[in-house]
C-alpha positions as CSV (number, residue, x, y, z in Angstrom):
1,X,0.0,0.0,0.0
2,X,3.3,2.4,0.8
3,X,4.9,1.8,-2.7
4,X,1.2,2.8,-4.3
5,X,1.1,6.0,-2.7
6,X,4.3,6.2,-3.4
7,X,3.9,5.7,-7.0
8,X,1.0,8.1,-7.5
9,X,2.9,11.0,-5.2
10,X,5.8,10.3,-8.2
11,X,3.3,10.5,-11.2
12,X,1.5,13.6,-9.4
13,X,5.0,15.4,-8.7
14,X,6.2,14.6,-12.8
15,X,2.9,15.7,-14.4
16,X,3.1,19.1,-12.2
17,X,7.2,19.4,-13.8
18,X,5.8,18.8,-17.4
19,X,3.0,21.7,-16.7
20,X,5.5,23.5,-15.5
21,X,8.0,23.3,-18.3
22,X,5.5,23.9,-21.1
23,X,4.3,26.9,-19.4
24,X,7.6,28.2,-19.4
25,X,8.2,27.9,-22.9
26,X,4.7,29.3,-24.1
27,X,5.7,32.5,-21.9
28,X,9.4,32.4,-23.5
29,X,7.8,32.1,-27.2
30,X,5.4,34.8,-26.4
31,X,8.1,37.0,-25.5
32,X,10.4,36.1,-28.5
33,X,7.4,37.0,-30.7
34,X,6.8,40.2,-29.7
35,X,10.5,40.8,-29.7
36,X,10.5,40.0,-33.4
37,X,7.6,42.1,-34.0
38,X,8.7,45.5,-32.8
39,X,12.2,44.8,-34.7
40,X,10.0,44.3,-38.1
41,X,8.2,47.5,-37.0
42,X,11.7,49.0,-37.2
43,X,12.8,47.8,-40.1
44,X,9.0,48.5,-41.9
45,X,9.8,51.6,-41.3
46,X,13.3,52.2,-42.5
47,X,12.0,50.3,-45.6
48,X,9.3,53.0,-46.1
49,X,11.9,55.7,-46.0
50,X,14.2,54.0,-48.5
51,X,11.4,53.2,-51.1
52,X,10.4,56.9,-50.9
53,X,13.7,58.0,-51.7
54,X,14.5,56.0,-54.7
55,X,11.0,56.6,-56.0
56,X,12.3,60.3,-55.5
57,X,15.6,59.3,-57.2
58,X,14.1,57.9,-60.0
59,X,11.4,61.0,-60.5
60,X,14.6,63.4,-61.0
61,X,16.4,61.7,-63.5
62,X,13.4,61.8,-65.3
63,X,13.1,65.4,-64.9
64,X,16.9,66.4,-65.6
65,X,16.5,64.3,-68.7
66,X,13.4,66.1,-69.9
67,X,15.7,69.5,-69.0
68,X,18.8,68.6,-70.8
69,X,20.1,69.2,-74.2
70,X,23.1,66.9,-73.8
71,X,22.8,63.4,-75.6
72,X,25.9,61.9,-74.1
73,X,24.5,63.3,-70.5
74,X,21.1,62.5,-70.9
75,X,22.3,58.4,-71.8
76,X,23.9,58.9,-68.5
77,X,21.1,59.5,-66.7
78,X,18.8,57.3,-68.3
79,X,21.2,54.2,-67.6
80,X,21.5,55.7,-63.7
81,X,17.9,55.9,-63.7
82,X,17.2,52.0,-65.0
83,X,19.6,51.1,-62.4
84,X,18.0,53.5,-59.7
85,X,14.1,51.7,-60.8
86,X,15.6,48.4,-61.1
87,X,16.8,48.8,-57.4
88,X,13.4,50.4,-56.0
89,X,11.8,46.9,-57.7
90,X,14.3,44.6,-55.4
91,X,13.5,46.4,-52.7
92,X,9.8,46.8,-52.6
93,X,10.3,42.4,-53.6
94,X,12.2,42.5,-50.3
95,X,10.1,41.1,-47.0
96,X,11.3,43.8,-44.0
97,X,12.0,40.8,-42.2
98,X,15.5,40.2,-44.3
99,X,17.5,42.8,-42.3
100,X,20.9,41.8,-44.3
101,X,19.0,42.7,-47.9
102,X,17.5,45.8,-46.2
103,X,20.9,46.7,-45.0
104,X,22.3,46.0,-48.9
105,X,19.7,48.3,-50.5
106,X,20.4,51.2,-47.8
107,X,23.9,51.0,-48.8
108,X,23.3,51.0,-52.6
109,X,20.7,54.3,-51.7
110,X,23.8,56.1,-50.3
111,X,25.8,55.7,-53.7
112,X,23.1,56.6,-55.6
113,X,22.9,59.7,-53.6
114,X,26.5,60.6,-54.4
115,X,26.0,59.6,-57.9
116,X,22.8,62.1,-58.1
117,X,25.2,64.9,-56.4
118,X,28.0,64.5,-59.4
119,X,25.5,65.3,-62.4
120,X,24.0,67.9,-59.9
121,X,27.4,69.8,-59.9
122,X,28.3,68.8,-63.6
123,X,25.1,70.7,-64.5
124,X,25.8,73.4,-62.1
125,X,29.1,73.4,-63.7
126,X,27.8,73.5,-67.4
127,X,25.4,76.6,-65.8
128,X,29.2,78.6,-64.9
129,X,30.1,77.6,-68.2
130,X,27.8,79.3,-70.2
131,X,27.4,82.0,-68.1
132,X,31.0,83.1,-68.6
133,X,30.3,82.5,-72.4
134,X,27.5,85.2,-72.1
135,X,29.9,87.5,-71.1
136,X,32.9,86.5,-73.4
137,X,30.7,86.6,-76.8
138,X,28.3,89.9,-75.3
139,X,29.5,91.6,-78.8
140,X,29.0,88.9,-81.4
141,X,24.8,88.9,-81.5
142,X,24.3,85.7,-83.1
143,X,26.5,83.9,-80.6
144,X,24.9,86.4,-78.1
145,X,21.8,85.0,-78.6
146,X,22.8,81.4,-78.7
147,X,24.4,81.8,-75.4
148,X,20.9,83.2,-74.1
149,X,18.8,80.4,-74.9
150,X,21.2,78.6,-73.4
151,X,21.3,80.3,-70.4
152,X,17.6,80.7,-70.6
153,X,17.3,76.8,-70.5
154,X,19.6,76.3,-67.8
155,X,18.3,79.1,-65.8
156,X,14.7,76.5,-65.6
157,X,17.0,73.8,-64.5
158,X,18.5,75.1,-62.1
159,X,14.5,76.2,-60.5
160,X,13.8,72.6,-60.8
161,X,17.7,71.5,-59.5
162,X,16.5,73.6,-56.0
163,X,14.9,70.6,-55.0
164,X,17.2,68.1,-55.6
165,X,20.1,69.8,-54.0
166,X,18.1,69.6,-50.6
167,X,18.7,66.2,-51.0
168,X,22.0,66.1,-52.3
169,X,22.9,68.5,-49.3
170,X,21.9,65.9,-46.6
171,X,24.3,64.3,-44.3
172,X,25.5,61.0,-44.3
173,X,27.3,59.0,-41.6
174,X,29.7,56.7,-41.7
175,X,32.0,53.8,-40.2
176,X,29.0,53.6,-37.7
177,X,29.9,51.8,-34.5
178,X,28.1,51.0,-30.8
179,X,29.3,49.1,-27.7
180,X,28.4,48.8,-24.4
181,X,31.9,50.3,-21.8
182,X,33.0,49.1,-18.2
183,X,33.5,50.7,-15.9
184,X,37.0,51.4,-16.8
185,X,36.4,52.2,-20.0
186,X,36.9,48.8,-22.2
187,X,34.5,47.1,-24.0
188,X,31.9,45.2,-22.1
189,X,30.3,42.0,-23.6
190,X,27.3,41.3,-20.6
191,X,24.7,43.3,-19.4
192,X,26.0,42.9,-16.0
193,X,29.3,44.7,-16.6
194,X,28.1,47.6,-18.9
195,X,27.8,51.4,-17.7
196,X,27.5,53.3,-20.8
197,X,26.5,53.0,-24.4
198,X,29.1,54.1,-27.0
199,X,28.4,55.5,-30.4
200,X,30.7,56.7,-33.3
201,X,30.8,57.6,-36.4
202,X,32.2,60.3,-38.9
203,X,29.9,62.7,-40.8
204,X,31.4,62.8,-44.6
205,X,32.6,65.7,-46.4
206,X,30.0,67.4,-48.3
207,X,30.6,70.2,-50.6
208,X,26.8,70.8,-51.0
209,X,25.3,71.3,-47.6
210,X,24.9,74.6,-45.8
211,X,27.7,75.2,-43.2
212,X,26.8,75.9,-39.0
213,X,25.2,74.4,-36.4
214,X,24.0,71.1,-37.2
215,X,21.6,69.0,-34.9
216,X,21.9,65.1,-34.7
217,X,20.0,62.9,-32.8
218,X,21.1,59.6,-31.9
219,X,18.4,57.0,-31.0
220,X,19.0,53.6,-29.2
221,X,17.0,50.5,-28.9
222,X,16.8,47.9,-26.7
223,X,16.3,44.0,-27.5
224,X,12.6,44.3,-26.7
225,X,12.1,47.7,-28.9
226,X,12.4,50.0,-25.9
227,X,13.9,53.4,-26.9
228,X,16.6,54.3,-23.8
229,X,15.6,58.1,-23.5
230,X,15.2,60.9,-21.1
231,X,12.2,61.7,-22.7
232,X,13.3,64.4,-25.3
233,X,10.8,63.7,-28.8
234,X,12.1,64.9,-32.6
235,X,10.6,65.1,-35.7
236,X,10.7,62.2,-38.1
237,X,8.3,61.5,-40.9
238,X,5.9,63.5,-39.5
239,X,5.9,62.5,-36.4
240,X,7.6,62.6,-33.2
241,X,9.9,60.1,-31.8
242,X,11.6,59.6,-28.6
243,X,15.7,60.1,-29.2
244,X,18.5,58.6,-26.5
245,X,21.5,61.6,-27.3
246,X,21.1,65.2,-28.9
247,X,24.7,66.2,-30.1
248,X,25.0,69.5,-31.7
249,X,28.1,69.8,-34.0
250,X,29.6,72.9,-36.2
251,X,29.9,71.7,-39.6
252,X,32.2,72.8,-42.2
253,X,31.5,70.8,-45.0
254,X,34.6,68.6,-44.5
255,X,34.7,65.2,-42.5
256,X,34.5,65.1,-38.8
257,X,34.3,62.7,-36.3
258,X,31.4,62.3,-33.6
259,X,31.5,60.1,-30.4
260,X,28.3,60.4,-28.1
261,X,27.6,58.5,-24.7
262,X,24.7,57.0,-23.1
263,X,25.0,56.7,-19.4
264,X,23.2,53.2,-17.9
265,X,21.1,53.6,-15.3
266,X,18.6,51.5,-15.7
267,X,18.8,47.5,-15.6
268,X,18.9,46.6,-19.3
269,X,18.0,43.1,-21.0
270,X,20.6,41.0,-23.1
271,X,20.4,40.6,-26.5
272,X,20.9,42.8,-30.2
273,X,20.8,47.0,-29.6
274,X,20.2,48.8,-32.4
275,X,21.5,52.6,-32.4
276,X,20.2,55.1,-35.5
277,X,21.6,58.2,-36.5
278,X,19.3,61.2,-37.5
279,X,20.0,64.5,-38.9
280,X,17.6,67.5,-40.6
281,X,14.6,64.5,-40.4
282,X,16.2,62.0,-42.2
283,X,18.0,58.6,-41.2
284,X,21.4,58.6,-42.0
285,X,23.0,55.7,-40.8
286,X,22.8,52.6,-38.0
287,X,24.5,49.9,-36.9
288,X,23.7,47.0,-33.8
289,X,25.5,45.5,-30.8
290,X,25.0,42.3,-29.2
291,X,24.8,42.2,-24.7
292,X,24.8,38.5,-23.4
């Protein structure tokens, strides 16, 4: 009669373990889920963004071709433009989930932009050209007149360039990097041993953008899709969003370096962070960093 009771204490004691277990790993898979779906939220919207801009990309190629009376520039820009619509196609093809083709396609954005930039300032250049011809042939009235049609013509172009330079002016940031410190400084690769968040990168040299006092806004997520903030809010998309570090910088035009810090104070999970860089309300660059 002992062993019986025994027995069905035992099968009593397993079945409560088994419960046990499985309700542990329906919570963990809850939790991994929602993880996953404020990520894709994330990278939704960086997807939006990018698809705007080469839709915007491929719109102005169109337009500088409609401009131009150049046939060896305008075969240019029709071949950047094919490459520019060809891209857009992958990416709207692409699910947000695939971070690494996301990632790919942000990167192939950024040369386009630079490309887009060098036929801004060729044209620009063509613009000086002619204007000094004005001048030069001012007493020759058939090359006079020439040279003012042709000044006319870019004169429109360059109305219709004003646009295009606002995006050929925006900052871009480069050799991105993030990682959690000690506290005597070095890298820290657990949660338990961090103290501040590190963020770096250099803003490139850009002939194009207006000079001064440039804001940038530096925004950190955690594993779970937290944003670490103090509760300061930007504008982004027409919206405003919660930002970790406000750095204001005096830009020259020419290449600088910025390093910004995020003190921990709070108890933070393990797992992939995700830092993004923001400047004049566009995204201009991001990296990730793993705590265990």
């Amino acid at each position: 009669m002992n062993q019986k009771k025994i027995f069905i204490f035992g099968a009593a004691a397993a079945v409560l373990v088994l419960v046990a277990v499985i309700v542990g790993l329906v919570l963990n898979m809850r939790a991994q889920q929602a993880e996953s779906d404020k990520m894709i939220e994330v990278l939704e919207m960086d997807k939006r963004e990018m698809e705007n801009e080469y839709e915007q990309f491929a719109m102005q190629y169109n337009e500088m071709m409609a401009q131009i009376n150049n046939d060896s520039l305008v075969n240019q820009l029709a071949l950047e433009q094919q490459k520019t619509e060809a891209l857009l196609e992958e990416l709207r093809q692409t699910k947000a989930q695939d971070a690494a083709e996301i990632m790919r396609l942000k990167k192939e954005l950024a040369t386009l932009r630079e490309v887009l930039r060098s036929y801004i300032l060729q044209i620009d250049s063509l613009n000086r050209e002619n204007q000094e011809l004005k001048v030069t042939n001012s007493n020759l009235e058939t090359q006079n007149r020439q040279a003012q049609a042709h000044i006319s013509n870019l004169s429109s172009q360059n109305e219709a360039l004003s646009d295009k330079v606002a995006i050929a002016a925006q900052l871009d940031a480069t050799g991105i990097y993030a990682r959690a410190n000690n506290k005597r400084g070095k890298e820290a690769k657990k949660v338990k041993d961090a103290k501040k968040i590190v963020v770096g990168f250099n803003i490139s040299r850009n002939v194009t953008t207006e000079t001064g006092i440039r804001t940038l806004y530096v925004r950190i997520l955690t594993p779970t899709g937290a944003v670490l903030t103090k509760g300061g809010t930007f504008e982004f998309e027409n919206r405003q969003i919660e930002y970790s570090i406000r750095k204001d910088i005096e830009y020259t035009g020419e290449e600088q370096s910025v390093t910004v810090y995020w003190d921990i104070a709070e108890t933070l999970p393990a797992g992939q962070y995700r830092a993004d860089i923001f400047a004049d309300g566009h995204n201009i660059g991001n990296t990730s960093f793993e705590l265990k």
